[in-house]
Structures are given as structure tokens and as C-alpha cells.
C-alpha positions as CSV (number, residue, x, y, z in Angstrom):
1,X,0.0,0.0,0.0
2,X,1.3,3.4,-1.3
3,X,2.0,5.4,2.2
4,X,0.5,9.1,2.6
5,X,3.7,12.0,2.3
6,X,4.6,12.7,6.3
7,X,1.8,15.6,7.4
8,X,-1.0,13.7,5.5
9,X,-4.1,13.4,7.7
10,X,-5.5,9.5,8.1
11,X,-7.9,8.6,5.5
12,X,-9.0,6.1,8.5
13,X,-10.1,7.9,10.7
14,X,-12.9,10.1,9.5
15,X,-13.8,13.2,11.5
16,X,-17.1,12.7,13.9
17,X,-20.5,11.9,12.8
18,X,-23.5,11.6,14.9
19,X,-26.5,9.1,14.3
20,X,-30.3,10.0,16.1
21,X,-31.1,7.1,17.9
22,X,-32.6,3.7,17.0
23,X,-31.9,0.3,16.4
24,X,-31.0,-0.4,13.8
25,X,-28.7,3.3,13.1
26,X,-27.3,2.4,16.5
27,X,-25.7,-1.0,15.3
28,X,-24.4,1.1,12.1
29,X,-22.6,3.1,14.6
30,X,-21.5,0.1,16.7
31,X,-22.7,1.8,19.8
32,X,-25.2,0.3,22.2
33,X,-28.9,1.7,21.9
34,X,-29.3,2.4,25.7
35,X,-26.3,4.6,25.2
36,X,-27.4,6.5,21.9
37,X,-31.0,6.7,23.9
38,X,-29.4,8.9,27.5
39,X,-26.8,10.8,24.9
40,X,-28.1,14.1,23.9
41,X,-28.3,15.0,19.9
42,X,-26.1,17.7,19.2
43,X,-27.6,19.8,16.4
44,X,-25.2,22.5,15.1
45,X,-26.2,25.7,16.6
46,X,-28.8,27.8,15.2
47,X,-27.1,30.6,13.2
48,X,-27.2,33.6,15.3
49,X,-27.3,37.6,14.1
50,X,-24.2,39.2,13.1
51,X,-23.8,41.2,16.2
52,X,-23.8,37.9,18.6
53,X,-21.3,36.2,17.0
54,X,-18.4,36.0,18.4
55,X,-15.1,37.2,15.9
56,X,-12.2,34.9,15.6
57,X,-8.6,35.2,14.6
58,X,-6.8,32.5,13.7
59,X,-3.1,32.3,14.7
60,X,-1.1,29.9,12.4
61,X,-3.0,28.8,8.6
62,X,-1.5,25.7,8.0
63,X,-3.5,22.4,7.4
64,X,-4.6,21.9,10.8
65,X,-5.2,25.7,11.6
66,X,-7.3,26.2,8.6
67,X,-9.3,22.9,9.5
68,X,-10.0,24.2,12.5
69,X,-11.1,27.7,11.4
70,X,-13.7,26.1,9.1
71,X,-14.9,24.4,12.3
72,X,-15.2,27.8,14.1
73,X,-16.6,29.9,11.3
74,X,-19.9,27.7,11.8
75,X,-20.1,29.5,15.4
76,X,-18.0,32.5,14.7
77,X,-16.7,34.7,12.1
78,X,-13.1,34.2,11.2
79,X,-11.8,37.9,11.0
80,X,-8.2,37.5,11.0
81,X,-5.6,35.3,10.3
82,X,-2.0,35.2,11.0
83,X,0.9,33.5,10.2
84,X,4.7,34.1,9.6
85,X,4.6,32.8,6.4
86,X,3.4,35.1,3.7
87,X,2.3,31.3,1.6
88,X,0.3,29.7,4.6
89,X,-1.1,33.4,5.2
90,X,-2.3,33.4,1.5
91,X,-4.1,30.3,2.1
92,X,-5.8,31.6,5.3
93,X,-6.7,34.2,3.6
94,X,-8.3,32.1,0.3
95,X,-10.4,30.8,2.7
96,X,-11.6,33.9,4.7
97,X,-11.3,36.6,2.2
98,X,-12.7,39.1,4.4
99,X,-10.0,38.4,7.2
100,X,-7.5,40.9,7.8
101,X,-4.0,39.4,7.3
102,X,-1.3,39.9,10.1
103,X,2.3,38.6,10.6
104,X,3.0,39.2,13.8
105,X,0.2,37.6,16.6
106,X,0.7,40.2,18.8
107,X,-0.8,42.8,16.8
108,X,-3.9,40.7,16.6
109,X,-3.7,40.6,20.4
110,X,-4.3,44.6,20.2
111,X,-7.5,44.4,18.0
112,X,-10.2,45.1,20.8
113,X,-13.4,43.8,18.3
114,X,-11.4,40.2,18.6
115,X,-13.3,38.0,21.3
116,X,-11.3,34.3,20.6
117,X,-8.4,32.9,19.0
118,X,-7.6,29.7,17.0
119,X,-4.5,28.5,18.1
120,X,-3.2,26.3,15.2
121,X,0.7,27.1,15.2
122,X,3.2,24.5,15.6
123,X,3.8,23.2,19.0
124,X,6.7,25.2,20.1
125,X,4.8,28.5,19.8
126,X,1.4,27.1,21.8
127,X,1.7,28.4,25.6
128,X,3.1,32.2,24.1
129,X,0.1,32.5,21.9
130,X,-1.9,31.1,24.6
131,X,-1.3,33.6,27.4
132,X,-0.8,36.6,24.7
133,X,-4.4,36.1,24.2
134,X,-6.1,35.6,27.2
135,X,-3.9,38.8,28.9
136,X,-5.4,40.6,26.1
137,X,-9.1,39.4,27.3
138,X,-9.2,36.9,24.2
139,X,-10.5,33.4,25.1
140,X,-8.6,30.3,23.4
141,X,-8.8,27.5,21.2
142,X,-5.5,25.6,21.2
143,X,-4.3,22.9,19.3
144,X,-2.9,19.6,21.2
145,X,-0.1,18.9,23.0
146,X,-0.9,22.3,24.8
147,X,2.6,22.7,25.6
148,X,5.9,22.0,24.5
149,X,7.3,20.9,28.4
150,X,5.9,20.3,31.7
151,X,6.7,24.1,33.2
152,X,4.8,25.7,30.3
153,X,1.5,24.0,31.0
154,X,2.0,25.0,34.9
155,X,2.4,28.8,33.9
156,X,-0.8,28.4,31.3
157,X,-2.9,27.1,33.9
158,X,-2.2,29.8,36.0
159,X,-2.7,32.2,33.5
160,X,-6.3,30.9,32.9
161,X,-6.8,30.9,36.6
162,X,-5.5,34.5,36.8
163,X,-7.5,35.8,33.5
164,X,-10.6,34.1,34.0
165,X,-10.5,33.0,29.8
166,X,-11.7,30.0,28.5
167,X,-8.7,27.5,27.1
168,X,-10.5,24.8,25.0
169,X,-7.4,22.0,24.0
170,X,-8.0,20.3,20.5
171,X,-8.0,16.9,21.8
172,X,-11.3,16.8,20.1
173,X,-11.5,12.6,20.9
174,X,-13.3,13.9,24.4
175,X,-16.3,14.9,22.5
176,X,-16.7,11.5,20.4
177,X,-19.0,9.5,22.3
178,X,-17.4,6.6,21.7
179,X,-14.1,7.8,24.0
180,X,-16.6,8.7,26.4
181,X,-18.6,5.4,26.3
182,X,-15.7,3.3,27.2
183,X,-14.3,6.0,30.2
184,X,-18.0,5.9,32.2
185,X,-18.0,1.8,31.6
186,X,-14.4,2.0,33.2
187,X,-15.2,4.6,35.9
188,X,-18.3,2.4,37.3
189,X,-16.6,-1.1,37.2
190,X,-18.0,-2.8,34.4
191,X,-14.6,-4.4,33.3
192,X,-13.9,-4.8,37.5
193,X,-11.2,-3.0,38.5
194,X,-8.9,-1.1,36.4
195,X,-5.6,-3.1,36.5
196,X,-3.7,-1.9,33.1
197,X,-4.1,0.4,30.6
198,X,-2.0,-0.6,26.8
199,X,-2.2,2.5,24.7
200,X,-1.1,2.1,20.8
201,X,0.5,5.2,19.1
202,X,1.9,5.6,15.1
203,X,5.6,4.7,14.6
204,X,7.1,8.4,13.6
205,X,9.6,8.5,10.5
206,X,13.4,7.5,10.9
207,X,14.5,9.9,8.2
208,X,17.5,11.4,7.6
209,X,20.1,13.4,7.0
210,X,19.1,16.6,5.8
211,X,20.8,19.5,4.3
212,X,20.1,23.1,5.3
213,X,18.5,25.4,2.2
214,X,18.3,28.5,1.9
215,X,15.2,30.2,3.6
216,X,12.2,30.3,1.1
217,X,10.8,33.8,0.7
218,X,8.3,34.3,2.5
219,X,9.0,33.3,5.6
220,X,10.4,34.2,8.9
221,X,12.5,31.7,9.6
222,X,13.7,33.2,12.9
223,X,10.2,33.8,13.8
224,X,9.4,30.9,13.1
225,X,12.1,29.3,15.4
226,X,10.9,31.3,18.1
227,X,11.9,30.1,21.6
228,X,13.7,27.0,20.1
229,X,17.7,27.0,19.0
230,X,18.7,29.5,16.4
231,X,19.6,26.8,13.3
232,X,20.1,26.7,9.4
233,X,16.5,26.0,7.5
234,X,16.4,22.2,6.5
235,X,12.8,22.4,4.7
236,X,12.0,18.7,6.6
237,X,12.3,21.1,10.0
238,X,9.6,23.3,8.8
239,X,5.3,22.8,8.7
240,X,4.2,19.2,8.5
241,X,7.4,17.5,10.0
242,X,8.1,19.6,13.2
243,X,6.4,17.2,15.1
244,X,9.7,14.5,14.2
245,X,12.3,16.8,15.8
246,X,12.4,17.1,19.5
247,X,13.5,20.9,19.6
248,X,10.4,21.5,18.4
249,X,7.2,18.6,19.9
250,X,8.1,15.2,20.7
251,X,7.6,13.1,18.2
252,X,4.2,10.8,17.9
253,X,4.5,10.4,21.9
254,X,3.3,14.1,22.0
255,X,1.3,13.9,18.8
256,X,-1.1,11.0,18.9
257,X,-0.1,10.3,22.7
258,X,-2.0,13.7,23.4
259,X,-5.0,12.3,22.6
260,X,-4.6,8.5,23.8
261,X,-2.5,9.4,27.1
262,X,-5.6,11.6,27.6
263,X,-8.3,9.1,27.1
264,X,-6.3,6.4,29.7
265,X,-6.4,9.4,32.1
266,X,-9.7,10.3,31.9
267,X,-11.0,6.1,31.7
268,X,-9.0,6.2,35.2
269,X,-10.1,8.9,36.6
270,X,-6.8,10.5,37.1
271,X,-7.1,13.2,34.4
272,X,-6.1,15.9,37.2
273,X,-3.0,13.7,38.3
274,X,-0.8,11.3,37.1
275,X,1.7,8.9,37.3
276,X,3.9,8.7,40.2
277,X,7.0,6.7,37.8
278,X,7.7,6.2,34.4
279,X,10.0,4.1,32.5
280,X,11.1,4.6,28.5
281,X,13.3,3.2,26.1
282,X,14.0,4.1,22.6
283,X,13.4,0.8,20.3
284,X,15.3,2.0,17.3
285,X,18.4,4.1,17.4
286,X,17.5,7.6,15.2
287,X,19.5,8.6,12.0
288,X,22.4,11.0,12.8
289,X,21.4,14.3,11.1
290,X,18.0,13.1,10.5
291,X,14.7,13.6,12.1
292,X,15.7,13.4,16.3
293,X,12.0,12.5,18.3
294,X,12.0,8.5,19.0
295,X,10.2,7.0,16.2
296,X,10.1,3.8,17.8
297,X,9.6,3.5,21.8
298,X,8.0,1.8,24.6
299,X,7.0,3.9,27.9
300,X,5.7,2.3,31.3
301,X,3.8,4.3,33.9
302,X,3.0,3.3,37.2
303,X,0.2,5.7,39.0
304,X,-0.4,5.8,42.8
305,X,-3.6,3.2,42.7
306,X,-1.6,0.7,41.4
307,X,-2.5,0.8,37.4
308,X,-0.1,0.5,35.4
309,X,-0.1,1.8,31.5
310,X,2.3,0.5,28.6
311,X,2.5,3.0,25.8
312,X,4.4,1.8,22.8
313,X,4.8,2.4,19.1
314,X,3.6,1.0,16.2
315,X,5.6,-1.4,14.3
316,X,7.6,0.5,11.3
317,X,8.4,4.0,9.8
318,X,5.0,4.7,9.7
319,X,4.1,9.0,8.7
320,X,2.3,11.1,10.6
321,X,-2.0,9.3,10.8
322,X,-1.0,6.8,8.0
323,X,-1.0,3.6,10.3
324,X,-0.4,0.7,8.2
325,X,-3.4,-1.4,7.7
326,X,-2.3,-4.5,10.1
327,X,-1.3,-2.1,12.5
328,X,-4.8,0.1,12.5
329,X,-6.3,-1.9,15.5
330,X,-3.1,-1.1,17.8
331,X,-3.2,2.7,17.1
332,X,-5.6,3.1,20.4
333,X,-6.5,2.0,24.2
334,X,-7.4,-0.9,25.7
335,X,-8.0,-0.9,29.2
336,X,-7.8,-4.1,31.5
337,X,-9.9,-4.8,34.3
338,X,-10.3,-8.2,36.9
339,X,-13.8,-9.1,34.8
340,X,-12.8,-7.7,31.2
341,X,-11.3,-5.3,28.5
342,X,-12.6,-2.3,26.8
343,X,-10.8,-1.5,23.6
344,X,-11.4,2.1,22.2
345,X,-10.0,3.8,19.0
346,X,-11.2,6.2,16.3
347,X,-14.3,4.8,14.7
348,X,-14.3,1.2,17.0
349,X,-15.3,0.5,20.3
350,X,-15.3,-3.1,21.5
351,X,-15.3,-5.3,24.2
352,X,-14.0,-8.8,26.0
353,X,-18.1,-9.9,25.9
354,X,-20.9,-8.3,25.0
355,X,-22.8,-7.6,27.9
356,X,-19.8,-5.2,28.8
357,X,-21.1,-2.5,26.3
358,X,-24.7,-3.8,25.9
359,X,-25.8,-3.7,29.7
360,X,-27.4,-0.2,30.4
361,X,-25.4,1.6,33.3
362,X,-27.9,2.4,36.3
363,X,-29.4,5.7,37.2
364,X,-26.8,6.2,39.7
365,X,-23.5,5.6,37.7
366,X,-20.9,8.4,37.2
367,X,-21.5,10.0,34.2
368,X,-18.9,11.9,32.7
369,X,-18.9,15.2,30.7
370,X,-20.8,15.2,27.5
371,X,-19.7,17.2,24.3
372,X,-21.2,16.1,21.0
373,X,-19.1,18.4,19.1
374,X,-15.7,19.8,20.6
375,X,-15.5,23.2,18.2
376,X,-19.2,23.5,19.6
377,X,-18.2,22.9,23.0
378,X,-15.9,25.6,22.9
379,X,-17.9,28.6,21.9
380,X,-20.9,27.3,24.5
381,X,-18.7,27.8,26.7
382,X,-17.5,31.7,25.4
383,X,-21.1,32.4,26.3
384,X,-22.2,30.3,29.0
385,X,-17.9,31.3,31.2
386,X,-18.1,27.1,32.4
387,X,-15.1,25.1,31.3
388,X,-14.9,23.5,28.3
389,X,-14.6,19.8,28.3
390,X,-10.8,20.0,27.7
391,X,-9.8,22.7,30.0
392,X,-6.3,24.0,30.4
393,X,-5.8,21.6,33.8
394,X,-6.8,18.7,31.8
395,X,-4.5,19.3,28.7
396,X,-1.9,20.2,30.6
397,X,-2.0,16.5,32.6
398,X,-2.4,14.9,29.5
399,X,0.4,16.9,27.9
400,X,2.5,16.4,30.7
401,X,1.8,12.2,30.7
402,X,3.7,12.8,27.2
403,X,6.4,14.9,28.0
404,X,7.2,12.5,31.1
405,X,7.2,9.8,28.3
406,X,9.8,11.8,26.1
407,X,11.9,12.9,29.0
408,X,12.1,9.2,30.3
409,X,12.7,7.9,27.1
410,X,15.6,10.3,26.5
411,X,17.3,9.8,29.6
412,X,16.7,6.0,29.6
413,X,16.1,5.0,33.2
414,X,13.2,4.6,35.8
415,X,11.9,8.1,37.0
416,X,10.2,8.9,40.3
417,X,7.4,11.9,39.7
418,X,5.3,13.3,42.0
419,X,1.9,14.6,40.3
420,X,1.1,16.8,43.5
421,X,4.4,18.7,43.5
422,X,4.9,18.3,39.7
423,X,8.6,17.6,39.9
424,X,10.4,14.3,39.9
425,X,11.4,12.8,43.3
426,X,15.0,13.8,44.0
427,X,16.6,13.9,40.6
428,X,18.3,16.9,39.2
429,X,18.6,16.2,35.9
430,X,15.1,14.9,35.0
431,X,14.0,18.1,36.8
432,X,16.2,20.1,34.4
433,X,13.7,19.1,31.5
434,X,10.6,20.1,33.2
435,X,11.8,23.4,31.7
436,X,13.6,24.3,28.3
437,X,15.8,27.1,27.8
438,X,13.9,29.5,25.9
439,X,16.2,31.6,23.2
440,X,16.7,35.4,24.3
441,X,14.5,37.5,22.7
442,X,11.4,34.9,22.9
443,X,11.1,34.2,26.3
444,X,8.0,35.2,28.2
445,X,8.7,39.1,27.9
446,X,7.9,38.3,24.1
447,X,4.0,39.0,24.9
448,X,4.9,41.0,28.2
């Protein structure tokens, strides 16, 4: 099978569709009728006069960022975009002609008619365009991982705390029921108790080396760069492939981990903790000069209850979403209990026997937060000021699952952390990566 170009979205996994309830459209969406029957049906929201809607910038136009603007423009009209390159700002502004083009996110940050952003930037630039925009009264859509290490995610969650903003994190798999489904039949013991939770996550490309070009016009290379080590453009550093170098995200761990890590956490209930050790080791040595995350890894948390969680790589040099087909049922979570499993991925829910998803849960279970459409979810909550159903806390937990991964897998030994304090337990140089050095000149008094 022909693989997708690295930055390709999955073919496989469409994006969310909802069914109205009955029989036989409930076994089309292989979800149980009682289910379909308590879940409420999330019609879009009725279009609303030009003066209520709320206007949105959006803050980086690449693939992702525009896909997400076309998600808010059904709530909100897109009135800016932004972007420090002048091609991916040409495209934002194709599809949003009447935006105002910008190439600097702070000057959107001045616009006073602006009520939310659309954080779609790559990952190193997250937590600045973050807190820019909820100082400036501006509440937030951010792409996942929130952050790009552990510290950022502490100072973002203060900053929410402090601004009184809503931070809505794009691990949009919290408003598929499905995700949901299998987290309330962990929560109230239908598999027993949790014991063991295996998370599956894409292989990332071992690639490499590249050669530095010169820098395409157009773009603001040091920009660009931002916070991260000033280095030569190599064109597989830029857009798409960012995720594959550590200075930058952290490989598929931080990728498709933020939304997997997440949905163990929330299954075990420990979405405002985590783990209190964690393990990693790199399963295939990287290509000198080439891309520098761990394509290959295997990661083992232990939390305070006793569960323990095995996240581990795909088999293969597999791109960004294009899981190979024998590998498509691993690309998820399974969760382990005394009395059964519940496996759980994009488009699949199943489970060890069939009374497991088919029993109705009683009157009195715990019921977790329902979103039929994360976007939607988000500018509910603009109006309504109550959290969104990934708030800042939330991502930053889940980030931070992921970045304990990378850090572990880097260093290549077993890692005490303490959730509480959010530090590791006497260790000096783990604790040195809860931060990165940040280059001068794009450091927090960038957006002061």
C-alpha cells in the first residue's frame, strides 16, 4: 500500500459523525442503543445575528489551523488570520477573504473587536500565543499537546486561573462518544477493576540526513524558530514535519499520545494527576542528522492506585496518521480490568463480551462530561464562562503524561514523579527538563 507524504491526515479515521437514535442506526454506529437513547443529539447551533457572534482570529494557517477555522466559522466569524509565512497566510486568507492578514500575533492581540483565537501554530509556539491572548481578554482554542514541556503548561494554567478565559485544548476525541462510552463503563466497574491500561501510538519516521537550504521567501525563519535553538532552515524542520524533531514537539508520543494518554487518564479517573514513575526506552536508534524524536519507543507508567499503563509504538516507519493497515487496530487503548477489557480507537469500540457495552449503566453511575461536538463545545462555553470539556488543567496532565514519556525515554532510566508537587522525586537532571531554555528575545517578555 502506497503510504501518505509525512503531514497527511489518516484517511482512516474520518472526523465525527452523529446518528439519532434507533436500532438499527445504533448497530451502524457500533454503539449500544441504551447509550445512543441517554446521549443528547447535538444539532449545530442555530445561526445567530451578526452582532452575537463571536469574531475569531486564527493564529497559524496551515492544514490543521485552517481545518480548525472552518470548524469555528460555523459559530464564529473568522476575522483574522495570522501567520509568519506570507504562503500559509495566503491560504488563510483564500479561505476567509474578508480576514485581515497579520504577521506578527501580537498585533492581533491589540484588536479590541477580537473576542477568541484559534490557536493552530506548531507546537513550540502554543503556551506564548496562549497567554498573549487571554492577557489581552481573548478566550482560546489551542491545538494539542498544549505545551511543549511540563513548566509551560504549569504557567498556562495559572494564567487561565488568573484571567478568567476560556482555554478549549483540541484533543477533540473527548467529544466523540465513543471515548466517552468506554471511560464511564471503566469509571463504574463494568470491566472490574482497572488493572492496566495498553495505549497504541503511530511509529514516527526515521529519516535522515538533511541539508540546510536557503530560507524560502516568504518566511520568517527566525520567527518561526521562536523560543527553540537558532539553526540553518532544513525544509524537513519546517510545517508538516516539526512534530519529528524534538527541539520542536516530541515526536508521535506528543502527537497521537495527546489524545490517547488523555483518554487512559480520563478512563481512570486520574485526568487531574498522574503517574507517580515512568519508564522509557528508545526501540530503534535515530538517523544521525535526520529527524531526532524517538520514532520507535516503549514507555511504562505506574500511578499511585496501582494501574499500570504500557505506551508503545507502532511497528515500522510509519508518517504522521498513515497507520499501516495490520497495524490500525493497535493505534488506540485498551483498558484491563479483573472481569474484562474495553478496547477504544477512532471509529471502534469493543469489548471482551458483549454484555460489557450492551448492559445499560444504572441511574446512579458516574457520568462523565458530555460534548457532542468539541469546536461546539468551545464557543458554548465563550457564552455560558463554564469550562470546556478539555480545559487548560486537563491538557496540561495529558500533555505532561507525554512529555514525562519523552523525558524518560531520553534519559533512559526509571523516573520517580510526583503529580502533586509536579517535579520528579530527588533527581536533578530529569528536573532540568521540566523546563527548556527558551532563546533570548522569545522568552516570556515576548507577549509581556
Amino acid at each position: 500500500m502506497k503510504q501518505k507524504p509525512a503531514g497527511s491526515r489518516p484517511a482512516t479515521f474520518p472526523r465525527r459523525f452523529f446518528i439519532k437514535t434507533s436500532a438499527g442506526l445504533a448497530a451502524a454506529a457500533g454503539l449500544p442503543k441504551w447509550f445512543l437513547d441517554q446521549t443528547e443529539v447535538h444539532a449545530a447551533t442555530k445561526e445567530l445575528g451578526p452582532n452575537d457572534q463571536p469574531a475569531v482570529a486564527l493564529i497559524g494557517c496551515g492544514g490543521q489551523g485552517r481545518g480548525d477555522a472552518k470548524n469555528a466559522s460555523k459559530f464564529g466569524r473568522i476575522v483574522a488570520v495570522c501567520d509568519v509565512d506570507d504562503k500559509n497566510l495566503a491560504e488563510g486568507k483564500k479561505m476567509f477573504p474578508d480576514a485581515k492578514e497579520y504577521k506578527d500575533f501580537r498585533k492581533v492581540m491589540e484588536q479590541p473587536d477580537i473576542h477568541a483565537i484559534v490557536c493552530g501554530t506548531v507546537d513550540h509556539w502554543h503556551t506564548l500565543v496562549s497567554m498573549a491572548a487571554m492577557r489581552s481578554g481573548k478566550d482560546v482554542y489551542c491545538e494539542k499537546p498544549l505545551t511543549l514541556c511540563i513548566d509551560e503548561g504549569k504557567n498556562l494554567v495559572k494564567t487561565v486561573h488568573d484571567t478568567k478565559r476560556i482555554l478549549q485544548v483540541g484533543s477533540q476525541q473527548r467529544s466523540d462518544r465513543r471515548f466517552r462510552l468506554a471511560c464511564e463503563l471503566v469509571r463504574n466497574g463494568r470491566i472490574g477493576k482497572l488493572q492496566h491500561i495498553d495505549v497504541w501510538l503511530p511509529s514516527g519516521p526515521r529519516r535522515g540526513p538533511f541539508a540546510s537550504r536557503p530560507v524560502p521567501p516568504g518566511l520568517n525563519w527566525d520567527f518561526w524558530l521562536g523560543q527553540t535553538p537558532a539553526l540553518d532552515y532544513v525544509p524537513e524542520r519546517c510545517h508538516a514535519n516539526f512534530r519529528y524533531w524534538w527541539e520542536y514537539s516530541g515526536g508521535t508520543m506528543t502527537d497521537w499520545g495527546a489524545h490517547h494518554n488523555d483518554i487512559a487518564l480520563w478512563g481512570a479517573g486520574l485526568d487531574r494527576s498522574g503517574p507517580v514513575s515512568v519508564e522509557g526506552k528508545e526501540l530503534a536508534p535515530m538517523i544521525p542528522g535526520g529527524f531526532t524524536a524517538s520514532a520507535d519507543y516503549e514507555v511504562k507508567f505506574t500511578y499511585e492506585n496501582g494501574v499500570t499503563q504500557s505506551t508503545r509504538s507502532t511497528d515500522g516507519d510509519t508518517p504522521y496518521g498513515g497507520v499501516a493497515a495490520k497495524d490500525r487496530q493497535r493505534n488506540g487503548v485498551k483498558f484491563h480490568g479483573s472481569d474484562g477489557w474495553i478496547w477504544v480507537t477512532r471509529g471502534d469500540i469493543q469489548a471482551s463480551k458483549d454484555g460489557i457495552l450492551e448492559e445499560k449503566l444504572p441511574s446512579n453511575a458516574t457520568r462523565l462530561y458530555e460534548s457532542g461536538d468539541h469546536m461546539q463545545n468551545f464557543f458554548d462555553c465563550i457564552r455560558s464562562r463554564k469550562q470546556p470539556i478539555c480545559e487548560a488543567e486537563i491538557g496540561h496532565r495529558s500533555a505532561t503524561v507525554c512529555h514525562l514519556g519523552v523525558i524518560a525515554i531520553r534519559i533512559g532510566r526509571k523516573l520517580q514523579w510526583d503529580p502533586k508537587k509536579e517535579q520528579f522525586v530527588n533527581d536533578s537532571e530529569a528536573n532540568y527538563w521540566i523546563k527548556r531554555p527558551m532563546r533570548k528575545g522569545y522568552g516570556y517578555d515576548f507577549i509581556a
